[in-house]
C-alpha positions as CSV (number, residue, x, y, z in Angstrom):
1,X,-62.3,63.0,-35.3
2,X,-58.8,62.9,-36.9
3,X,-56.6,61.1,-34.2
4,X,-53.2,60.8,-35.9
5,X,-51.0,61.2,-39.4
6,X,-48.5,59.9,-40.3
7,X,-46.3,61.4,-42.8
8,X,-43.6,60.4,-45.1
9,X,-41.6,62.2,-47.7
10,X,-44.0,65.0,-47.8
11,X,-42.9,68.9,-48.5
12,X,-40.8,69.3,-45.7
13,X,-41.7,66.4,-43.4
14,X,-39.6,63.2,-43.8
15,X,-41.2,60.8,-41.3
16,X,-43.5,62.4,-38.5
17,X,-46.4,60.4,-36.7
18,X,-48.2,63.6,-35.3
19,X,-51.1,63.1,-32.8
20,X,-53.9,65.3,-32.8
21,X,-56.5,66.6,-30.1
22,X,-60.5,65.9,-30.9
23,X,-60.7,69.6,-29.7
24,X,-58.0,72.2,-30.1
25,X,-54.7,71.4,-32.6
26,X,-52.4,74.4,-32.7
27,X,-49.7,74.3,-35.1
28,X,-47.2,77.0,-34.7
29,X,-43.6,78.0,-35.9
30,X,-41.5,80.0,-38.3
31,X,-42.5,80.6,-42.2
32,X,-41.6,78.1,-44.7
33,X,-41.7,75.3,-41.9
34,X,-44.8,73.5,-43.1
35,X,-47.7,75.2,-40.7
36,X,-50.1,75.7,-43.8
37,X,-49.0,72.4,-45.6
38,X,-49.8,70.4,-42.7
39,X,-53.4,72.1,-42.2
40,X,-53.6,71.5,-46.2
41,X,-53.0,67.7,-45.9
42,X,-55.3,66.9,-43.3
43,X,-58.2,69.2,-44.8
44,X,-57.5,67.8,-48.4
45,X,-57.9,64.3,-47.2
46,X,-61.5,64.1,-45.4
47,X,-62.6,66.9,-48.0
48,X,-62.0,64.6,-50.3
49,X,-63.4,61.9,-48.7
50,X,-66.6,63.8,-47.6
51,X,-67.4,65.6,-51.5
52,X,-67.2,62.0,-52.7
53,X,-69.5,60.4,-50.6
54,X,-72.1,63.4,-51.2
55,X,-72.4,62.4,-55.1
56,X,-75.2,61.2,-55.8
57,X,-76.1,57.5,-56.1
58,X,-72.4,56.8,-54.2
59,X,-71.9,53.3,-53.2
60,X,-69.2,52.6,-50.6
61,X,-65.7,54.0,-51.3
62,X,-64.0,52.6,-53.9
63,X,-59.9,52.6,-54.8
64,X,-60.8,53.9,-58.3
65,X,-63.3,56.7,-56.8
66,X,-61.0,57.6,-54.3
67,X,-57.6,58.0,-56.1
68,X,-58.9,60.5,-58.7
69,X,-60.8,62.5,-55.6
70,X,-57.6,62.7,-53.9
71,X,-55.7,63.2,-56.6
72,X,-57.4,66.3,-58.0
73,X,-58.1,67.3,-54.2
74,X,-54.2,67.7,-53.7
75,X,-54.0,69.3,-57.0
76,X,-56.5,71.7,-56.5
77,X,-56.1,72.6,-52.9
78,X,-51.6,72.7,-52.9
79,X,-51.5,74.1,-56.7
80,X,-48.3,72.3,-57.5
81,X,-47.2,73.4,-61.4
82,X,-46.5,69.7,-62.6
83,X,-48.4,67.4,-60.6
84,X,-48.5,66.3,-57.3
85,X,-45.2,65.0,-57.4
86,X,-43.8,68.2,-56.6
87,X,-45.3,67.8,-53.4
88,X,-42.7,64.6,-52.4
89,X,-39.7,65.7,-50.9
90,X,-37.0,66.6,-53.2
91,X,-33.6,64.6,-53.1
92,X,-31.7,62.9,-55.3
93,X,-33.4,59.9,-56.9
94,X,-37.3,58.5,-56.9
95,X,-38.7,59.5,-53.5
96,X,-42.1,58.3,-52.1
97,X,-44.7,60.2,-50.1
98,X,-46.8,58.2,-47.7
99,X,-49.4,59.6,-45.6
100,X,-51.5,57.7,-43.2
101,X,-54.8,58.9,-41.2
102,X,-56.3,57.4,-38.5
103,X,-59.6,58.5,-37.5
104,X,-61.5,57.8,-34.2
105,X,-64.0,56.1,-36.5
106,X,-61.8,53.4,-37.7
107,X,-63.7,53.2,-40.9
108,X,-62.5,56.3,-42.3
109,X,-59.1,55.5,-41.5
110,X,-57.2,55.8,-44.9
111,X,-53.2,55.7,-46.1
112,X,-52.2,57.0,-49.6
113,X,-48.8,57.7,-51.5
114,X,-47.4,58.6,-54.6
115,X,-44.1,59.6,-56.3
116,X,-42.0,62.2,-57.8
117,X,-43.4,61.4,-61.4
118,X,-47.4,61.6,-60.4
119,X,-48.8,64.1,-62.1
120,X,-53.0,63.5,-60.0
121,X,-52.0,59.9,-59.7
122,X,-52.8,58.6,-56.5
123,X,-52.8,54.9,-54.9
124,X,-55.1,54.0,-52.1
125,X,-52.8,51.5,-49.9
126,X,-55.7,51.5,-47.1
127,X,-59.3,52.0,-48.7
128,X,-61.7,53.7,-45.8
129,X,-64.6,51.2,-45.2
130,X,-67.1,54.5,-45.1
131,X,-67.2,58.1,-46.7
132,X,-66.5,61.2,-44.3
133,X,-69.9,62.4,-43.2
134,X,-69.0,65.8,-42.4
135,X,-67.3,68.4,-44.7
136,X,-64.4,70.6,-43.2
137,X,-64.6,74.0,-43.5
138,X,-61.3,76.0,-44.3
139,X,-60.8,79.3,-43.3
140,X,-57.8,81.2,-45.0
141,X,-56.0,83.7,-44.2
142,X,-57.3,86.1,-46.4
143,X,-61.1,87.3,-46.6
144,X,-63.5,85.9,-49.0
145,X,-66.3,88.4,-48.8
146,X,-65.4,91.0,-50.9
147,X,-64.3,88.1,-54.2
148,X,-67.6,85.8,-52.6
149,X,-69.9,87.4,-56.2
150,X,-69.8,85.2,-58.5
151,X,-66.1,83.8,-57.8
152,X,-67.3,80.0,-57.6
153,X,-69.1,80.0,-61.0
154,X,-65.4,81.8,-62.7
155,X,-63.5,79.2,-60.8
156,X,-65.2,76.3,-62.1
157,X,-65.5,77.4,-65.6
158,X,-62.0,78.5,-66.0
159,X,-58.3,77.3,-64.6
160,X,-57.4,80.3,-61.6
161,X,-54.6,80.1,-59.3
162,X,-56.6,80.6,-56.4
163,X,-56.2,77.9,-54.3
164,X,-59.6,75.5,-54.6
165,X,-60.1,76.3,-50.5
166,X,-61.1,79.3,-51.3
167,X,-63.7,77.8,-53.8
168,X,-64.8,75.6,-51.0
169,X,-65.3,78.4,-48.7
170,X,-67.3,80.1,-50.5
171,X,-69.6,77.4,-51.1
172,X,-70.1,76.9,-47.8
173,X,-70.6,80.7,-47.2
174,X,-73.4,80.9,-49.6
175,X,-75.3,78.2,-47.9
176,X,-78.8,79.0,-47.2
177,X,-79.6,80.1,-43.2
178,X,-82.2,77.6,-41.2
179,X,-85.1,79.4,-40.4
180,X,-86.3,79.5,-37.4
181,X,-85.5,80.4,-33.5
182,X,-81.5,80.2,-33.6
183,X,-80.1,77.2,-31.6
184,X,-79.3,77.7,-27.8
185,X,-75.7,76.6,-28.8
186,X,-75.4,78.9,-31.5
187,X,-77.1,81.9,-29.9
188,X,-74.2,82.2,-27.4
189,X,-71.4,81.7,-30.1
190,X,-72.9,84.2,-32.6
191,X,-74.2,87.6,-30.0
192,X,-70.5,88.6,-28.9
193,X,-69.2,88.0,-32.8
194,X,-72.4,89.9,-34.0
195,X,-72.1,92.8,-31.1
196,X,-68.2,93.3,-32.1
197,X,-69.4,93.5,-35.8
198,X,-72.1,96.2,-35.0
199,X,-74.9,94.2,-37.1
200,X,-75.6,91.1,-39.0
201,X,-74.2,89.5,-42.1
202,X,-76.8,89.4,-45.0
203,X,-76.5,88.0,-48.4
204,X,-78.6,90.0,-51.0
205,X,-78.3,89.3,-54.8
206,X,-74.9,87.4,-54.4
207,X,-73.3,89.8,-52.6
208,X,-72.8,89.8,-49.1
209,X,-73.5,93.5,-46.4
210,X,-73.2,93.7,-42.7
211,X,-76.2,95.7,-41.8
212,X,-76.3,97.7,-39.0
213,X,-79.1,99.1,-37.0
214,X,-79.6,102.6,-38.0
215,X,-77.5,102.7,-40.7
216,X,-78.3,99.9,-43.0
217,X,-76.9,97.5,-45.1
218,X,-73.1,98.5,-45.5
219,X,-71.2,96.9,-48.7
220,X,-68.4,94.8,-48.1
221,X,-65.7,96.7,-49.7
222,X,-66.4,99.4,-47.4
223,X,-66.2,97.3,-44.2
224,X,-62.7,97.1,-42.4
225,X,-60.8,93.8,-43.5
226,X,-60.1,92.8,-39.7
227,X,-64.1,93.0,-39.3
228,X,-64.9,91.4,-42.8
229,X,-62.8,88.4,-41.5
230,X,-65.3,88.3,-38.4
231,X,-68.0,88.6,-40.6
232,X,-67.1,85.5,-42.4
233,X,-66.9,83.5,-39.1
234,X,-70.4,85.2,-38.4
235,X,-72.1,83.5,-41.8
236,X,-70.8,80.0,-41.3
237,X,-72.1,80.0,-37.5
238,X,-75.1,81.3,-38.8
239,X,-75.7,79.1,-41.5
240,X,-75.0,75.5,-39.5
241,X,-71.9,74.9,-42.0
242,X,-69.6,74.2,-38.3
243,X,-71.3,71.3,-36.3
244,X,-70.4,69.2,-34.0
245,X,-68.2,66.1,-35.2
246,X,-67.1,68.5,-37.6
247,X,-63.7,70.1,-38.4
248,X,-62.6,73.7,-38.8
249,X,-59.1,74.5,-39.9
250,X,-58.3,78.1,-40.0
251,X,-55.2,79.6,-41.2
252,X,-53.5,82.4,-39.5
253,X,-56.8,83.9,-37.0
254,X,-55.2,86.6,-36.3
255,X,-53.9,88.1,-39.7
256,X,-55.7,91.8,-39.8
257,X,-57.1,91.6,-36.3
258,X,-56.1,94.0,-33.3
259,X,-55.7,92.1,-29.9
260,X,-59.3,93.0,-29.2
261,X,-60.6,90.8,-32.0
262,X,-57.8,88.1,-31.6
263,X,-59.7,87.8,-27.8
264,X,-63.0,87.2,-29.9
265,X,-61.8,84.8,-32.0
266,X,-59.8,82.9,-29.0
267,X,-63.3,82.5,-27.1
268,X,-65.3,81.2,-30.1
269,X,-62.6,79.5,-31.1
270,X,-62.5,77.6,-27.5
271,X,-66.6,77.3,-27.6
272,X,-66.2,75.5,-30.8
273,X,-63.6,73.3,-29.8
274,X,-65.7,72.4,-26.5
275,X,-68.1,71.7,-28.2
276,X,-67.3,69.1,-30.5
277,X,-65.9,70.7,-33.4
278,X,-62.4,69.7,-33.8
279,X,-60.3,72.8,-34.7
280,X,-56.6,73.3,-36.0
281,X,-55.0,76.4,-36.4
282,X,-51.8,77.4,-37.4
283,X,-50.1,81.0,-35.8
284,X,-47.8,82.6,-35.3
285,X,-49.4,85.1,-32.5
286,X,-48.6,84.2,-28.9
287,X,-51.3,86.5,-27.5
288,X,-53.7,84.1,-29.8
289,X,-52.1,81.0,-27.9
290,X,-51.8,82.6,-24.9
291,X,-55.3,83.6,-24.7
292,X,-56.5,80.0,-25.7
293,X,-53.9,78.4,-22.4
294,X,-56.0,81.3,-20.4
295,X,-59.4,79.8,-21.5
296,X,-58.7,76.6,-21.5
297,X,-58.0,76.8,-17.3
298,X,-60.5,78.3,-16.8
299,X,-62.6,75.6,-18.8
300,X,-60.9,72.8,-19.1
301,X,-60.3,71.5,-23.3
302,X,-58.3,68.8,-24.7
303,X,-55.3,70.3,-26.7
304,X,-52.7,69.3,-28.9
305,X,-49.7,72.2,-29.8
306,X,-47.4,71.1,-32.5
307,X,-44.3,72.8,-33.3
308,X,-42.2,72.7,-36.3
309,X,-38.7,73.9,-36.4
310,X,-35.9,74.5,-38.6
311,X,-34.3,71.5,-38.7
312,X,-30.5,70.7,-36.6
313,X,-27.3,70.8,-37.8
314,X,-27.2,67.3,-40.4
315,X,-31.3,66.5,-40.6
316,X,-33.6,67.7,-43.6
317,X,-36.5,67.6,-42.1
318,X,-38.7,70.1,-40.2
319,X,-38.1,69.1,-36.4
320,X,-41.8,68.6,-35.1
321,X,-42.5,69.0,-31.6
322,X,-45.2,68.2,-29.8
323,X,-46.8,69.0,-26.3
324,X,-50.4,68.9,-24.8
325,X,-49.6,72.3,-23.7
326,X,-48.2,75.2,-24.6
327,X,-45.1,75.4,-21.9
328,X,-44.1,71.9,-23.3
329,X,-43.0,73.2,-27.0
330,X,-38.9,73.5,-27.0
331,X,-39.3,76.7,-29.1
332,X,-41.8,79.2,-29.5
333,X,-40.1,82.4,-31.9
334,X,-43.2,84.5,-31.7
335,X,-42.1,84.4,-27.6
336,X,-38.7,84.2,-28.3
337,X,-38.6,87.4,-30.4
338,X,-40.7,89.5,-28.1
339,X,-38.6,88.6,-25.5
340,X,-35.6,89.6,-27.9
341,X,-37.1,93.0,-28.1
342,X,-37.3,93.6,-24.6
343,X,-33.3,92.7,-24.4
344,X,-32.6,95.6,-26.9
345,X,-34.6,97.6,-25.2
346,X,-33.1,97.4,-21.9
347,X,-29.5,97.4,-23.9
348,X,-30.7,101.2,-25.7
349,X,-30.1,99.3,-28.9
């Protein structure tokens, strides 16, 4: 489990140690405050970590191995035009990024930086004494069902902008399902994800259907977006891609869901986390946190919330704040502007 990061010179955070939960991390705050690019960092760096140490023949990490995979990790997963040095804070002069992560595994601890002139150039400061046994699984915002034919094979053939999380998603989405009696464990995360979708997820000829009972196998296209979102979550349960002492970082849940489905999501989400997957999310929906405070009482889960606000009057940083729950942030705008709307309603404005 990721314990910490620190951060240095890095997009918009100047010098943050941020502690993290082993089971629910929830980043929230306002656009263009660094929600994304801190789920982006951590994901890039035991990614990186964990697709190096699956190579074949792999002896124990290496500074030379493990400056070109995070390197081109960075690269591929942040998309910056001229090298990762765009991804060091800009001010006047030669800045340095530094990022350190600290791992309940000591072993996989690791620290990095590089400058404004790196183009993939990276330099190991701390090697990790072991590779990351299990690979993260990033969920984005958008879908990835409907692009899933034959989008790895175009993406690794030719230069696309898509971010390469999207490439690792679909991967992992295309991983072939244990057969077999499911798990207890996963039998009670997938029914109420599989009764809200009406059917199963099947992958036919590259291209993925929810059939349903009845009516048959349904193309993607033609499924609602909200429920095609679902339907991804369905195939990686079903499939064993999240485990236990694994990590699942998802990127805006509730984008295209109605509050119905957000409730879904919040109680798989809370499953997951209790047990054992380590999960960070970054929202802006207070009924998606809200719901997650609500579950967590009524069963108990270790949780981090981390907000990031615009900085004060004389910083240049994104103000992090950070609370083990949700009452303890300084600022929450998704709250802060519903309330807002209830003001100007009572006013007539």
């Amino acid at each position: 489990m990721l314990k910490s990061l620190d951060i240095k010179h890095f997009t918009v955070f100047r010098d943050e140690h941020i502690l993290l939960s082993p089971g629910l991390n929830v980043i929230v705050g306002e656009n263009s405050m660094g929600k994304s690019h801190l789920l982006k960092l951590a994901y890039s760096l035991i990614a990186a970590s964990a697709e190096q140490g699956r190579k074949p023949n792999v002896g124990d990490p290496t500074k030379a191995a493990l400056q070109r995979a995070y390197g081109e990790k960075l690269s591929g997963v942040f998309k910056p035009e001229n090298g990762i040095g765009r991804l060091v804070t800009r001010k006047q002069g030669h800045a340095r990024c530094e990022v350190s992560a600290s791992f309940s595994d000591e072993r996989l601890d690791a620290r990095i930086s590089f400058a404004t002139r790196s183009k993939s150039d990276v330099q190991v400061d701390v090697l990790p004494k072991s590779w990351e046994p299990q690979s993260p699984l990033y969920m984005p915002t958008r879908e990835l069902m409907t692009i899933y034919p034959n989008f790895v094979s175009v993406y690794e053939q030719h230069y696309l902008e898509f971010e390469e999380t999207w490439r690792d998603t679909c991967l992992l989405l295309g991983g072939l399902l244990k057969k077999g009696p499911r798990p207890a464990d996963m039998a009670q995360l997938i029914a109420p994800v599989e009764d809200a979708l009406g059917g199963t997820v099947e992958l036919d000829n590259g291209r993925f259907y929810l059939s349903m009972p009845g009516v048959g196998n349904v193309e993607m296209p033609l499924v609602a977006e909200g429920h095609r979102k679902i339907a991804m979550l369905a195939r990686l349960i079903v499939n064993g891609v999240i485990q236990k002492q694994g990590y699942l970082f998802w990127d805006e849940p509730e984008a295209n869901l109605n509050p119905r489905l957000i409730r879904l999501v919040a109680q798989v989400i809370h499953q997951l986390a209790a047990n054992g997957v380590q999960v960070f999310l970054a929202t802006h929906s207070f009924f998606l946190m809200k719901e997650l405070e609500l579950l967590s009482k009524k069963t108990p889960l270790a949780r981090r919330y981390i907000g990031l606000n615009a900085p004060a009057e004389g910083n240049d940083g994104v103000d992090v704040h950070q609370s083990e729950d949700l009452t303890g942030l300084s600022s929450i705008v998704a709250l802060d502007e519903e309330l807002a709307q209830y003001d100007r309603e009572l006013q007539g404005v």
